[in-house]
PDB file of N, CA, C and O in Angstrom:
ATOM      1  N   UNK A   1     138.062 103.671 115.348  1.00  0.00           N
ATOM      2  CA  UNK A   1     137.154 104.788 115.409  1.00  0.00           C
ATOM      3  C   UNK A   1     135.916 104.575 114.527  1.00  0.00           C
ATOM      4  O   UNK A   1     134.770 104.739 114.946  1.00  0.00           O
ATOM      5  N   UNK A   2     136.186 104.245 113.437  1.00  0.00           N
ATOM      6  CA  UNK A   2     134.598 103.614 112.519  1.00  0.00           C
ATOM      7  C   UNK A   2     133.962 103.209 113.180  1.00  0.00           C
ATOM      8  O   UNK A   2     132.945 103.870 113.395  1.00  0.00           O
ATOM      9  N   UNK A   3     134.100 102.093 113.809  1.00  0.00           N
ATOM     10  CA  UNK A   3     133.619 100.990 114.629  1.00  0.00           C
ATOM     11  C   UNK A   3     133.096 101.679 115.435  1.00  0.00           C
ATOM     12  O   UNK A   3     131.881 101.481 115.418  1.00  0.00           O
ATOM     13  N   UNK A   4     133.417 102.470 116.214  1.00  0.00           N
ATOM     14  CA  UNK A   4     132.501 103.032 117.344  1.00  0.00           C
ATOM     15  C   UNK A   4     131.492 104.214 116.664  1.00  0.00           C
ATOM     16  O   UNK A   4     130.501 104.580 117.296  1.00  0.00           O
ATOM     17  N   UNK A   5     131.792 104.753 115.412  1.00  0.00           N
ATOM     18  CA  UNK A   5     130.831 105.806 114.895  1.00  0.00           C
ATOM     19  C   UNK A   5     129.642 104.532 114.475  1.00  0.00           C
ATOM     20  O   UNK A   5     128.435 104.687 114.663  1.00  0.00           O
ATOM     21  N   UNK A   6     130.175 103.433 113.956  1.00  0.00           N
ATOM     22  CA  UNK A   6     128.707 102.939 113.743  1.00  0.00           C
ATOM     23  C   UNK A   6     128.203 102.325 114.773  1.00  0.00           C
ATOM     24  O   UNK A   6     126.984 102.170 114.706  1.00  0.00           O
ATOM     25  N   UNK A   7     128.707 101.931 115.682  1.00  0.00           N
ATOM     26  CA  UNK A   7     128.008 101.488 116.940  1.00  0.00           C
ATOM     27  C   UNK A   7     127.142 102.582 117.238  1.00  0.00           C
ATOM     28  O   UNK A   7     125.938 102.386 117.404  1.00  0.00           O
ATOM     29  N   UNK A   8     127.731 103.894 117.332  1.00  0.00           N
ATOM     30  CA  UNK A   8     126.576 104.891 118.021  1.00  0.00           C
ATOM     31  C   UNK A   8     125.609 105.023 116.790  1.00  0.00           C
ATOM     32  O   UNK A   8     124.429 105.043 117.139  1.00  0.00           O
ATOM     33  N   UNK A   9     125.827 105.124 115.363  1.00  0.00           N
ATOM     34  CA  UNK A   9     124.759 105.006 114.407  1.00  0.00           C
ATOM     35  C   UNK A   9     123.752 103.941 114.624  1.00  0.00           C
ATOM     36  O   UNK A   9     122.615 104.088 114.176  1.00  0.00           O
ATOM     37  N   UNK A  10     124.061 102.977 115.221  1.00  0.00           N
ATOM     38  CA  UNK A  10     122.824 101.367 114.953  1.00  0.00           C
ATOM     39  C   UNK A  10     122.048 101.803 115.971  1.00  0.00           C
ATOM     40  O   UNK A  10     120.858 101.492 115.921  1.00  0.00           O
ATOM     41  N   UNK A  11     122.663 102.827 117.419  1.00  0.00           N
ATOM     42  CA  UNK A  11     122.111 103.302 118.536  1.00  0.00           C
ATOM     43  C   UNK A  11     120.998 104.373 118.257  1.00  0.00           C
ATOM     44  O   UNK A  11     120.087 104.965 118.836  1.00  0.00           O
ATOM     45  N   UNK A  12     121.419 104.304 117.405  1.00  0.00           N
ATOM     46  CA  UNK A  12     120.490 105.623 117.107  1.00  0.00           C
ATOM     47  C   UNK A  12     119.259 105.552 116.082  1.00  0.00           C
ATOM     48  O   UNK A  12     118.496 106.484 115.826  1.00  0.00           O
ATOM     49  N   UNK A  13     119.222 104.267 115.552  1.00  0.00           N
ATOM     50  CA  UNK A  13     118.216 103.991 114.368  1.00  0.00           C
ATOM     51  C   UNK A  13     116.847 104.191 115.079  1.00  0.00           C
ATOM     52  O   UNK A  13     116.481 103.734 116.162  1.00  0.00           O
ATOM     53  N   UNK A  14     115.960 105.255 113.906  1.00  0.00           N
ATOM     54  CA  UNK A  14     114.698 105.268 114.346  1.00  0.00           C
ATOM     55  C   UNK A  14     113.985 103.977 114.211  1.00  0.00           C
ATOM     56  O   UNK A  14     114.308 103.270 113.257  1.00  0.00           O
ATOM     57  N   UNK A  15     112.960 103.515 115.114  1.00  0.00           N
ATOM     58  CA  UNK A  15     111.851 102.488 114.647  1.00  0.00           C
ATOM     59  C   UNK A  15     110.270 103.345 114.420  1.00  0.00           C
ATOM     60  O   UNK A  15     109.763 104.398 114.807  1.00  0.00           O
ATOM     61  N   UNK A  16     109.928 102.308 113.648  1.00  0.00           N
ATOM     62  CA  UNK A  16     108.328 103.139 113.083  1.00  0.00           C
ATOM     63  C   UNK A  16     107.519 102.046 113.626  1.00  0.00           C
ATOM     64  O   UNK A  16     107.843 100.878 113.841  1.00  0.00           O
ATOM     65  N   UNK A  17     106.295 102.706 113.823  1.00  0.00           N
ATOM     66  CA  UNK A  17     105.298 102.030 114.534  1.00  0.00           C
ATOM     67  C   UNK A  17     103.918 102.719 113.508  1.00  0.00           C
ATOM     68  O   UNK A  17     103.583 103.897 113.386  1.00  0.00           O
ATOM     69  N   UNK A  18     103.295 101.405 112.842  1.00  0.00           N
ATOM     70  CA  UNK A  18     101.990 102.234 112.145  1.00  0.00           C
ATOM     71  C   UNK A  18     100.858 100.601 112.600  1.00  0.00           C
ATOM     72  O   UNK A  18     100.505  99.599 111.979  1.00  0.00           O
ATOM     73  N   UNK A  19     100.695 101.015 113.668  1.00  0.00           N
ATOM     74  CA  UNK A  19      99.971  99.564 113.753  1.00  0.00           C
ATOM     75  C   UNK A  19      98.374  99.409 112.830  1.00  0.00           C
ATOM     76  O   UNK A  19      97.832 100.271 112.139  1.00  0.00           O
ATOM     77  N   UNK A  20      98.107  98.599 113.000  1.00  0.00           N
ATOM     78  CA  UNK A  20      96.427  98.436 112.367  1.00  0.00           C
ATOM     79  C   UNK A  20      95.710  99.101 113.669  1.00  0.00           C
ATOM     80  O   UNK A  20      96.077  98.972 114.837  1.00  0.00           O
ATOM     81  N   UNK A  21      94.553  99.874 113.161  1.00  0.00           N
ATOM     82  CA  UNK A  21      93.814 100.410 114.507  1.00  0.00           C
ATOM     83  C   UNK A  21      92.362  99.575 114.443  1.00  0.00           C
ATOM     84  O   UNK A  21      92.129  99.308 113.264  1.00  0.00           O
ATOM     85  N   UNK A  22      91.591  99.209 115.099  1.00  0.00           N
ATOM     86  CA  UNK A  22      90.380  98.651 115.071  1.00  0.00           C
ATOM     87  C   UNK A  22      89.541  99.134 114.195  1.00  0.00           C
ATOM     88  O   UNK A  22      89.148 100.301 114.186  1.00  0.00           O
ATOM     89  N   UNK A  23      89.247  98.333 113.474  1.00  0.00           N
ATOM     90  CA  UNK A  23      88.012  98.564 111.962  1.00  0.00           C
ATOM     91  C   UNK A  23      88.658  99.248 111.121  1.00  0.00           C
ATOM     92  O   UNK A  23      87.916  99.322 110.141  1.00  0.00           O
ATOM     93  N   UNK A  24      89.810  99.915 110.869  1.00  0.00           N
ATOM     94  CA  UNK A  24      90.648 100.314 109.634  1.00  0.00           C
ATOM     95  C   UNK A  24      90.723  99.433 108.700  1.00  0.00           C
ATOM     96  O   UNK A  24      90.321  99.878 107.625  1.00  0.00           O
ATOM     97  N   UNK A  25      91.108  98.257 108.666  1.00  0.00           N
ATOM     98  CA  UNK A  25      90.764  97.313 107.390  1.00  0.00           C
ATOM     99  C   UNK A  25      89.495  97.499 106.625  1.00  0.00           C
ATOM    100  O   UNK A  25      89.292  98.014 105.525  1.00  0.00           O
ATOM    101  N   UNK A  26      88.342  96.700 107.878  1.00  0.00           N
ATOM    102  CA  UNK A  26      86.559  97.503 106.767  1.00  0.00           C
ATOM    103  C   UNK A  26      87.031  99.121 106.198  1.00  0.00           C
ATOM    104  O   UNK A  26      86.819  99.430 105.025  1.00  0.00           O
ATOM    105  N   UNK A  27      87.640 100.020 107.103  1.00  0.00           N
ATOM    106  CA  UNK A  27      87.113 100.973 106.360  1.00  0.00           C
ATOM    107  C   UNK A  27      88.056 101.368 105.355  1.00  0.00           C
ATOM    108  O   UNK A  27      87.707 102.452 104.887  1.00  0.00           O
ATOM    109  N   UNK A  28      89.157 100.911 104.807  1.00  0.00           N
ATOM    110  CA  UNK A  28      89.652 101.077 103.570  1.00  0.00           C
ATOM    111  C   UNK A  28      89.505 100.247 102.391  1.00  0.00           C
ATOM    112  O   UNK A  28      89.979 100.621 101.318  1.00  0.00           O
ATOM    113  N   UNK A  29      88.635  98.705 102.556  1.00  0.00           N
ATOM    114  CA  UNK A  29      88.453  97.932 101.632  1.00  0.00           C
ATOM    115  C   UNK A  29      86.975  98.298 101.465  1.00  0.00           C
ATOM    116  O   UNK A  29      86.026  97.754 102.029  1.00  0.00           O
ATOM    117  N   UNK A  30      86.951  99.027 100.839  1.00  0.00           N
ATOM    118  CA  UNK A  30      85.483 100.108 100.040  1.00  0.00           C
ATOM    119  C   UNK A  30      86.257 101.089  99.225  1.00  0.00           C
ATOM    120  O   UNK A  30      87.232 101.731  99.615  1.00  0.00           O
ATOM    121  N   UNK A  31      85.499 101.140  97.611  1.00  0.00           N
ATOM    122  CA  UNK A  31      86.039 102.418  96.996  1.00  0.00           C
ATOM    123  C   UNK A  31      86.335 104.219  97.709  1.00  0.00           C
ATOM    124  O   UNK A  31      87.174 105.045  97.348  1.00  0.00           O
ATOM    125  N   UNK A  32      85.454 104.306  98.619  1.00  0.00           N
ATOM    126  CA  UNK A  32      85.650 104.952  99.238  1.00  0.00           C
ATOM    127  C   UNK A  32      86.762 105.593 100.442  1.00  0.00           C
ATOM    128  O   UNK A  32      86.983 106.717 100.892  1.00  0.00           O
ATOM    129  N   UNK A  33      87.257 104.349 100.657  1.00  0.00           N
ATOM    130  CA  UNK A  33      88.052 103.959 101.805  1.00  0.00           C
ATOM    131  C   UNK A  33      89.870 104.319 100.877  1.00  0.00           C
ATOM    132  O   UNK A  33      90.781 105.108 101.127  1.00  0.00           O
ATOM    133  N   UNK A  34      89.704 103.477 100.014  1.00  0.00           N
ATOM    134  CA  UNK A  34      90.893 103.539  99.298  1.00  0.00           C
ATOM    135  C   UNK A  34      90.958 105.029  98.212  1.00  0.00           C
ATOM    136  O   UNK A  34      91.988 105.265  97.580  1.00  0.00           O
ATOM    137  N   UNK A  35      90.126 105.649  98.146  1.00  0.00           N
ATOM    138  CA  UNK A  35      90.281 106.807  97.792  1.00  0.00           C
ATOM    139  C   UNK A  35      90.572 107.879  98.387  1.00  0.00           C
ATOM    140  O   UNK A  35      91.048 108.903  97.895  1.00  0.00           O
ATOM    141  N   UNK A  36      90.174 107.573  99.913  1.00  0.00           N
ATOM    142  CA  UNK A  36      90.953 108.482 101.041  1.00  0.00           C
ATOM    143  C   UNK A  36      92.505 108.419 101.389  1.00  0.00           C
ATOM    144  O   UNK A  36      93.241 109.330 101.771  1.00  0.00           O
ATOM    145  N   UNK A  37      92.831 106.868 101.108  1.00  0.00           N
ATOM    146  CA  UNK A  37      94.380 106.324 100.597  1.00  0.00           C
ATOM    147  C   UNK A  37      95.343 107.904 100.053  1.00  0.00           C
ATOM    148  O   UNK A  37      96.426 108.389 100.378  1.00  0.00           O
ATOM    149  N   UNK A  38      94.258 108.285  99.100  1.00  0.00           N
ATOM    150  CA  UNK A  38      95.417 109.074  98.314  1.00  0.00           C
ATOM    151  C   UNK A  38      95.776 110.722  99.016  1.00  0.00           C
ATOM    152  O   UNK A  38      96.674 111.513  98.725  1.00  0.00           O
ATOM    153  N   UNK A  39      94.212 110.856 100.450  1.00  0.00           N
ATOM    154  CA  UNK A  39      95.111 112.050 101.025  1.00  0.00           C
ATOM    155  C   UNK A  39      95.845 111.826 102.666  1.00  0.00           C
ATOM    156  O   UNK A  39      96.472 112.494 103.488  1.00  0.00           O
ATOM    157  N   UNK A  40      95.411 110.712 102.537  1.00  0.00           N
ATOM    158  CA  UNK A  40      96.101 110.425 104.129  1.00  0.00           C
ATOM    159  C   UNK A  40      96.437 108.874 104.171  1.00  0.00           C
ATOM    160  O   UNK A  40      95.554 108.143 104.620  1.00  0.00           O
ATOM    161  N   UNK A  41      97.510 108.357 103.790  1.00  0.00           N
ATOM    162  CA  UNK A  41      98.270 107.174 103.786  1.00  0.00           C
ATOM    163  C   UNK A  41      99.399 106.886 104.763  1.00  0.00           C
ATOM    164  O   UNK A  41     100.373 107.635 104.835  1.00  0.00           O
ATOM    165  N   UNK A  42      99.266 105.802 105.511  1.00  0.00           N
ATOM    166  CA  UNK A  42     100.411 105.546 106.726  1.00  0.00           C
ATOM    167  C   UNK A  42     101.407 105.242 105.875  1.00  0.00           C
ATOM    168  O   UNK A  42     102.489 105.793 106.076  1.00  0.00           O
ATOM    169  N   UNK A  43     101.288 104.418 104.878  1.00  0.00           N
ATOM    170  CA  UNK A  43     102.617 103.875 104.340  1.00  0.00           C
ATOM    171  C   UNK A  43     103.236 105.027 104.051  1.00  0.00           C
ATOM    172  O   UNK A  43     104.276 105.255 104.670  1.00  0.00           O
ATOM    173  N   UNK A  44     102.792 105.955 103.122  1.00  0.00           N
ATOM    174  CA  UNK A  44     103.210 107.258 102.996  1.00  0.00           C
ATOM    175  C   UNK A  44     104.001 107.703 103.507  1.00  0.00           C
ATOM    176  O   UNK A  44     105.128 107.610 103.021  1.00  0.00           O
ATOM    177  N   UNK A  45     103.733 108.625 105.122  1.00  0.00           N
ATOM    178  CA  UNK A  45     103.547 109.029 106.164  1.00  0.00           C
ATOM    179  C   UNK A  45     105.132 108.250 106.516  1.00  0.00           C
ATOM    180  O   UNK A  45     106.135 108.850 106.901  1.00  0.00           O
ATOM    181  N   UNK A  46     105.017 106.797 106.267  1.00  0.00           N
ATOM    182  CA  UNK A  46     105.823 106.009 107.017  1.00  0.00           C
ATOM    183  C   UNK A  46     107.397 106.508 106.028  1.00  0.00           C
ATOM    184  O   UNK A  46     108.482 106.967 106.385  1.00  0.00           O
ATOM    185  N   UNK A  47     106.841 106.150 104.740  1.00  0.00           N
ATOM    186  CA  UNK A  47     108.141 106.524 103.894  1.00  0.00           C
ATOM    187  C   UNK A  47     108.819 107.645 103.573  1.00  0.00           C
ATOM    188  O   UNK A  47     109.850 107.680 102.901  1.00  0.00           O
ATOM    189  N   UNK A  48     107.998 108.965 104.256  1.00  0.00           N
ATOM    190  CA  UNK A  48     108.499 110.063 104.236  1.00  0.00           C
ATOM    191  C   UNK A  48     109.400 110.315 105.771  1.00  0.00           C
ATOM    192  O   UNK A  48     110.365 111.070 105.652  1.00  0.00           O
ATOM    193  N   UNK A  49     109.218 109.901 106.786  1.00  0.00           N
ATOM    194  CA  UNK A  49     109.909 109.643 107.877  1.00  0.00           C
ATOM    195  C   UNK A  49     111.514 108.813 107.857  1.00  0.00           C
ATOM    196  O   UNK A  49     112.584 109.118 108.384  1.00  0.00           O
ATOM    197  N   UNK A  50     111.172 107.846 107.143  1.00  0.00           N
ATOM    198  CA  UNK A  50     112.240 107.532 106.935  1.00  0.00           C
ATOM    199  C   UNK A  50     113.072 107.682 105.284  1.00  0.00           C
ATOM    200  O   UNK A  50     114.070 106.980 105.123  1.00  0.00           O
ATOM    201  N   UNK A  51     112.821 108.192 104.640  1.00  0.00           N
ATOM    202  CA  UNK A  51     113.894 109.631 104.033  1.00  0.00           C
ATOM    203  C   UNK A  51     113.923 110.405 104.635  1.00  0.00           C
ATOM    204  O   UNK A  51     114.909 111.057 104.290  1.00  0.00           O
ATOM    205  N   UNK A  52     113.332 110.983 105.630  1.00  0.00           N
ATOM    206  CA  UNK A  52     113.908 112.439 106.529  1.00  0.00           C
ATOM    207  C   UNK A  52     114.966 111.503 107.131  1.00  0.00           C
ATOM    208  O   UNK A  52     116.127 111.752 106.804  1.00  0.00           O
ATOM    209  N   UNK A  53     114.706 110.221 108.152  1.00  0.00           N
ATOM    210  CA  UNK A  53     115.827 109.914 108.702  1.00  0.00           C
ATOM    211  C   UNK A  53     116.898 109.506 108.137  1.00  0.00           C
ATOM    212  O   UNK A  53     117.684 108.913 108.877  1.00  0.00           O
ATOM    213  N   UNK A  54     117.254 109.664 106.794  1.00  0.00           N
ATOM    214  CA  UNK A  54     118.413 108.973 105.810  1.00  0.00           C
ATOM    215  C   UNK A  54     118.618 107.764 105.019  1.00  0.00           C
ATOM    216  O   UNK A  54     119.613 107.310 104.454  1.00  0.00           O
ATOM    217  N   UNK A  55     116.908 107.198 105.176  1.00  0.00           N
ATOM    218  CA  UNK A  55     116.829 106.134 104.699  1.00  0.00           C
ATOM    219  C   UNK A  55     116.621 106.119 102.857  1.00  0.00           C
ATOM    220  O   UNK A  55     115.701 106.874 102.542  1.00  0.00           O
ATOM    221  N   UNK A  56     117.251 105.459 101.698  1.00  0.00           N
ATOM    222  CA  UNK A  56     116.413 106.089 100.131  1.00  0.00           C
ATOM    223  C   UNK A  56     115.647 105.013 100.046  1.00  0.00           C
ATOM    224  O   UNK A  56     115.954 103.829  99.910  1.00  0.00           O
ATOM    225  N   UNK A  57     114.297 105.704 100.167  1.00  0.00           N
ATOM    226  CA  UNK A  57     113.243 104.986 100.120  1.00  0.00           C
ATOM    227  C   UNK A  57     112.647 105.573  98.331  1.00  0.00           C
ATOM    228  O   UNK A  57     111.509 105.407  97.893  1.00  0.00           O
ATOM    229  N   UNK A  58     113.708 106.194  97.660  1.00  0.00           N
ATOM    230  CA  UNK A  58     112.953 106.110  96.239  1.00  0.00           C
ATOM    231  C   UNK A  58     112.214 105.841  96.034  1.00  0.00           C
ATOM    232  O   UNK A  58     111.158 106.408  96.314  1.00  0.00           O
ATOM    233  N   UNK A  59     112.338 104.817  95.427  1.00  0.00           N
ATOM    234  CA  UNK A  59     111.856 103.891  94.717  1.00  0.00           C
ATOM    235  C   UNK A  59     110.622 102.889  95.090  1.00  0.00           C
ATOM    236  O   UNK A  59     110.092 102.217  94.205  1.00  0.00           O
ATOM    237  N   UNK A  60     110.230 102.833  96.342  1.00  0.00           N
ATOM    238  CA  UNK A  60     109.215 102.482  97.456  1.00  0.00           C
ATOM    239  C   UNK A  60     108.258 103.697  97.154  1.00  0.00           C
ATOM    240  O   UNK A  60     107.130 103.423  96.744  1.00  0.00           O
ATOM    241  N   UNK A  61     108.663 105.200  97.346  1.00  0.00           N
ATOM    242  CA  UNK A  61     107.784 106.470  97.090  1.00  0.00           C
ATOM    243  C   UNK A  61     107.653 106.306  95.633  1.00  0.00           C
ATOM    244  O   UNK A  61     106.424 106.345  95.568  1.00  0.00           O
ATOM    245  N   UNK A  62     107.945 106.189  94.729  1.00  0.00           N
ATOM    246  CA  UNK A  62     107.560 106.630  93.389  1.00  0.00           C
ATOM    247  C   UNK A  62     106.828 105.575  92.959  1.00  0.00           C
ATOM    248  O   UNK A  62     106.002 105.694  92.054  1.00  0.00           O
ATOM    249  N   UNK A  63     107.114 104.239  93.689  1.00  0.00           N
ATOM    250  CA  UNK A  63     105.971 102.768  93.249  1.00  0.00           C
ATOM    251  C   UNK A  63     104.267 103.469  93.939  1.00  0.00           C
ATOM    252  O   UNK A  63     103.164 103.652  93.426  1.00  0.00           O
ATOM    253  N   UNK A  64     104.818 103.675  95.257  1.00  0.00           N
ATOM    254  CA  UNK A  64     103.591 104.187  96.136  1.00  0.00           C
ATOM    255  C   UNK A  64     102.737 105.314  95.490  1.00  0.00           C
ATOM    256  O   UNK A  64     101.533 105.328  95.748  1.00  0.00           O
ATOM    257  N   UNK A  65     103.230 106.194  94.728  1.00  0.00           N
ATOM    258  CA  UNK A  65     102.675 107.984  94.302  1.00  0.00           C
ATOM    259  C   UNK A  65     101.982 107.330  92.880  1.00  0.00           C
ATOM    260  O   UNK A  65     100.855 107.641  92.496  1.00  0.00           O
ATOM    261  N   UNK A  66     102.945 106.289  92.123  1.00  0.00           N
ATOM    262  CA  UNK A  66     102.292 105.962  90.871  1.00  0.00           C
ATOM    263  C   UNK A  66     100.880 105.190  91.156  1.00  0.00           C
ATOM    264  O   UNK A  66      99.959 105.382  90.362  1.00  0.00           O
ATOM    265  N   UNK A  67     100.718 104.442  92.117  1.00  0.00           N
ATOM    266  CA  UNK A  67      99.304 103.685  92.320  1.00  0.00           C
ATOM    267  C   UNK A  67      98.472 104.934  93.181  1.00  0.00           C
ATOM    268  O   UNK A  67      97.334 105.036  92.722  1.00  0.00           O
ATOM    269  N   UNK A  68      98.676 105.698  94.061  1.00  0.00           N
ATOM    270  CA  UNK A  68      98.147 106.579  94.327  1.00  0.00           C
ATOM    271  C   UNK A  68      97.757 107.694  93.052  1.00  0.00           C
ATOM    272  O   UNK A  68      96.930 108.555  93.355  1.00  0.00           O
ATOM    273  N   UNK A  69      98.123 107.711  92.122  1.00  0.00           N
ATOM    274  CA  UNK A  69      97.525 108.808  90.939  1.00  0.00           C
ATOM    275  C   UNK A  69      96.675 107.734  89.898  1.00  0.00           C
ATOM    276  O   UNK A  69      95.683 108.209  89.344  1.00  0.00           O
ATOM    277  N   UNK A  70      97.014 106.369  89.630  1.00  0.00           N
ATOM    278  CA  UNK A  70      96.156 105.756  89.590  1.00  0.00           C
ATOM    279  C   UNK A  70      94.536 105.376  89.948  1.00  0.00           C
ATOM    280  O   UNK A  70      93.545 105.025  89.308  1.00  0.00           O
ATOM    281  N   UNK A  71      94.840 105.628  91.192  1.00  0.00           N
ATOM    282  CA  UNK A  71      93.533 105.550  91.926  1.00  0.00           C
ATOM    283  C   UNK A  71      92.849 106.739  91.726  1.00  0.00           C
ATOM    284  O   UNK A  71      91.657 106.692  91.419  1.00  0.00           O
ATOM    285  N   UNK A  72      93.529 107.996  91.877  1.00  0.00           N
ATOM    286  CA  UNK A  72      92.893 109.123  91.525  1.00  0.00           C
ATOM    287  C   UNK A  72      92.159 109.248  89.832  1.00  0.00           C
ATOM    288  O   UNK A  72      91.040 109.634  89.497  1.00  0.00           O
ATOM    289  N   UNK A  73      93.107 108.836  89.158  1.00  0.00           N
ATOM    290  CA  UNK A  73      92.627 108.980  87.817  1.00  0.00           C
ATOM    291  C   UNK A  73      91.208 107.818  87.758  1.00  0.00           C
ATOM    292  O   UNK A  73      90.032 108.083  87.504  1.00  0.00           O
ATOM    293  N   UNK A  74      91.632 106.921  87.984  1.00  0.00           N
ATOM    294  CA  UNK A  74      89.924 105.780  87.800  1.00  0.00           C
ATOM    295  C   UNK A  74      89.076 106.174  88.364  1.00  0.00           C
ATOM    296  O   UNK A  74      87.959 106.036  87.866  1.00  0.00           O
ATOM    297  N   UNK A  75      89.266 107.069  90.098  1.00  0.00           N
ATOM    298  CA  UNK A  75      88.164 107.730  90.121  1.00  0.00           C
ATOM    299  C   UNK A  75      87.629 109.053  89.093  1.00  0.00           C
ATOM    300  O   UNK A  75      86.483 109.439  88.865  1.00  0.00           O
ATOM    301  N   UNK A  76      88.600 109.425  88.721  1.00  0.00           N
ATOM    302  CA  UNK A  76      87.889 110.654  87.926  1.00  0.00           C
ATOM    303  C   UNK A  76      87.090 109.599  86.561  1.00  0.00           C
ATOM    304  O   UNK A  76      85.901 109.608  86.243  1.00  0.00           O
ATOM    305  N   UNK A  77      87.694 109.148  86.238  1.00  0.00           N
ATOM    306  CA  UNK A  77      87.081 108.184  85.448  1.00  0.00           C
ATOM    307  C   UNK A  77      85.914 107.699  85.295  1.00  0.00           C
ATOM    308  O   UNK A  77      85.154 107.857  84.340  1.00  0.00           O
ATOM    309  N   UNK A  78      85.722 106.936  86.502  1.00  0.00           N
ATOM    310  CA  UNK A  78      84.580 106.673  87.085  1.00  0.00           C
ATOM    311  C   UNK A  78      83.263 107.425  87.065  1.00  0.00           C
ATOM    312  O   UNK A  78      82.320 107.241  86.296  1.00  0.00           O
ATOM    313  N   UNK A  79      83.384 108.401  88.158  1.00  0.00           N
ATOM    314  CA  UNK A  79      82.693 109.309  88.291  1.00  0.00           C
ATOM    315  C   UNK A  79      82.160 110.301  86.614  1.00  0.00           C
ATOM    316  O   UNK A  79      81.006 110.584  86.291  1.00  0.00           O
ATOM    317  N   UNK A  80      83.721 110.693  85.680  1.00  0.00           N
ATOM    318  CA  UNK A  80      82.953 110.963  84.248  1.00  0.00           C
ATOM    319  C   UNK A  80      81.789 109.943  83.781  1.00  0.00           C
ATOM    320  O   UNK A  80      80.716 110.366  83.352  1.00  0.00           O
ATOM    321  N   UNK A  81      82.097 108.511  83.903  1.00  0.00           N
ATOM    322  CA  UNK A  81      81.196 107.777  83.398  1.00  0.00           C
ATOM    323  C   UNK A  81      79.950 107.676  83.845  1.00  0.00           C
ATOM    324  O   UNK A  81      79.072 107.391  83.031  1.00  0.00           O
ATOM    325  N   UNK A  82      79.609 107.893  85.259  1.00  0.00           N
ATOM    326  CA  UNK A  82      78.653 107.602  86.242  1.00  0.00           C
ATOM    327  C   UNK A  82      77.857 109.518  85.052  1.00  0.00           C
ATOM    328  O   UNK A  82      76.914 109.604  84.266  1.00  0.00           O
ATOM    329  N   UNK A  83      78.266 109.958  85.258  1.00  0.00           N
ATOM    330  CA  UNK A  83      77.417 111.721  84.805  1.00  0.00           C
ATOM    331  C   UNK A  83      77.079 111.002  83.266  1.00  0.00           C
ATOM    332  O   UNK A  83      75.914 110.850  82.897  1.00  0.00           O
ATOM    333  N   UNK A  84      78.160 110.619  82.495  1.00  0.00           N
ATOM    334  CA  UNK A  84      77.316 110.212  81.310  1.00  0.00           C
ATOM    335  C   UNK A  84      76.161 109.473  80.926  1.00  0.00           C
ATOM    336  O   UNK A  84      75.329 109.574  80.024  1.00  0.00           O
ATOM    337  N   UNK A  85      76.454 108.341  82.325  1.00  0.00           N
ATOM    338  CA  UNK A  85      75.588 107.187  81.677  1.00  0.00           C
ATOM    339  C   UNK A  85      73.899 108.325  82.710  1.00  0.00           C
ATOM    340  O   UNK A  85      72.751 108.153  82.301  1.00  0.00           O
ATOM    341  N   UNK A  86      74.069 108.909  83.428  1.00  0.00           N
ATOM    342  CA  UNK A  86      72.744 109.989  83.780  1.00  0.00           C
ATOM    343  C   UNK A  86      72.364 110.120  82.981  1.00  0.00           C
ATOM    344  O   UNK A  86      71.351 109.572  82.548  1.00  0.00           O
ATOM    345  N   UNK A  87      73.301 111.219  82.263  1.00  0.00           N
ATOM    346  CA  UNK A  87      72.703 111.742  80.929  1.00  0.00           C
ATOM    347  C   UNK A  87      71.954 111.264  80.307  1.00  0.00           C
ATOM    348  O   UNK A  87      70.791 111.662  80.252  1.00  0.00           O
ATOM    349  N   UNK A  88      72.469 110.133  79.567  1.00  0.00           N
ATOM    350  CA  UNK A  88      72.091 109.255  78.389  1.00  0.00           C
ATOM    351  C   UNK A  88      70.683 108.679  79.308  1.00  0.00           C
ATOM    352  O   UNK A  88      69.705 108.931  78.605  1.00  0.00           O
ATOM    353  N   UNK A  89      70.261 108.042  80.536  1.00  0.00           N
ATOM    354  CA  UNK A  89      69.418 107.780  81.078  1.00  0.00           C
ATOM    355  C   UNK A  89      68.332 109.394  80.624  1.00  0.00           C
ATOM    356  O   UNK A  89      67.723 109.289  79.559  1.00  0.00           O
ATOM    357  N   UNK A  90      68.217 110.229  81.108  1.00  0.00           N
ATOM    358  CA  UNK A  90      67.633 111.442  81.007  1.00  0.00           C
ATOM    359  C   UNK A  90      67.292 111.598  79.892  1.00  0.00           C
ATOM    360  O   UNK A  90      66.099 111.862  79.743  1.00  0.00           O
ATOM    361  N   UNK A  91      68.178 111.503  78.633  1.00  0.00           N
ATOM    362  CA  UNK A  91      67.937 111.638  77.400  1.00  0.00           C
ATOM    363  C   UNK A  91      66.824 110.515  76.973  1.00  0.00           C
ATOM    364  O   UNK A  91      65.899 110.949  76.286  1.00  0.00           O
ATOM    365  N   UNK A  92      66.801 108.939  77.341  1.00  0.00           N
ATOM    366  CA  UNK A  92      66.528 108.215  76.798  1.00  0.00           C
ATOM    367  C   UNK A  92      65.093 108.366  77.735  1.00  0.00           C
ATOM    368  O   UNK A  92      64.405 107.374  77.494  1.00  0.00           O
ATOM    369  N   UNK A  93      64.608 109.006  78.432  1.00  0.00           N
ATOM    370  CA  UNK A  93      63.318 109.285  79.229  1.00  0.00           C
ATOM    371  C   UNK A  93      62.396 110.169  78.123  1.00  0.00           C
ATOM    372  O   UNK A  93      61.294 110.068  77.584  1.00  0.00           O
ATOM    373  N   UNK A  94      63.501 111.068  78.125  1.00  0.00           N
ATOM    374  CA  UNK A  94      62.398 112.191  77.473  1.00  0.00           C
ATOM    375  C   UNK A  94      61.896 111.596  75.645  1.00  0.00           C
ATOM    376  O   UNK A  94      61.318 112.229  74.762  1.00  0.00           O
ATOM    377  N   UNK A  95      62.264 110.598  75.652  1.00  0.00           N
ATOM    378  CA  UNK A  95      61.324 110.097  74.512  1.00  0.00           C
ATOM    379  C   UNK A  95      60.220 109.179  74.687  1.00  0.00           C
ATOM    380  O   UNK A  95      59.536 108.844  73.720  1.00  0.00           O
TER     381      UNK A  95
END
């Protein structure tokens, strides 16, 4: 009886399909591109599908969420630095 519960289990395994779509590469290798990464990600997408289907993809999600808040933080980063170094430009005019 095992034997046949996992036969119908292997029958039943979902497959995922996240293919590359035309020009998706250019448009995520730009800061821009990979900052959109952090609200709409296939891998994501992909690894939340399969923990719904019973798969523990832990440890795959928490590697994935830690470089995704990464990216978020260097952009905030970034962007603080980009307003300072204005500033300091602006400041260093008006003399």
């Amino acid at each position: 009886m095992p034997a046949i519960l996992e036969a119908m289990e292997s029958e039943e395994k979902q497959t995922y399909h996240y293919p590359l779509k035309p020009n998706y590469r250019e448009h995520i290798h730009n800061p821009e591109g990979v900052r959109g990464l952090v609200e709409h990600s296939m891998l994501m997408d992909m690894l939340r599908k399969m923990d719904t289907d019973g798969h523990d993809v832990a440890g795959a999600t928490a590697e994935l969420t830690a470089m995704l808040n990464y990216i978020t933080g260097v952009s905030i980063c970034l962007r603080d630095i980009q307003t300072h170094a204005q500033y300091v430009l602006n400041q260093a005019h008006s003399f």
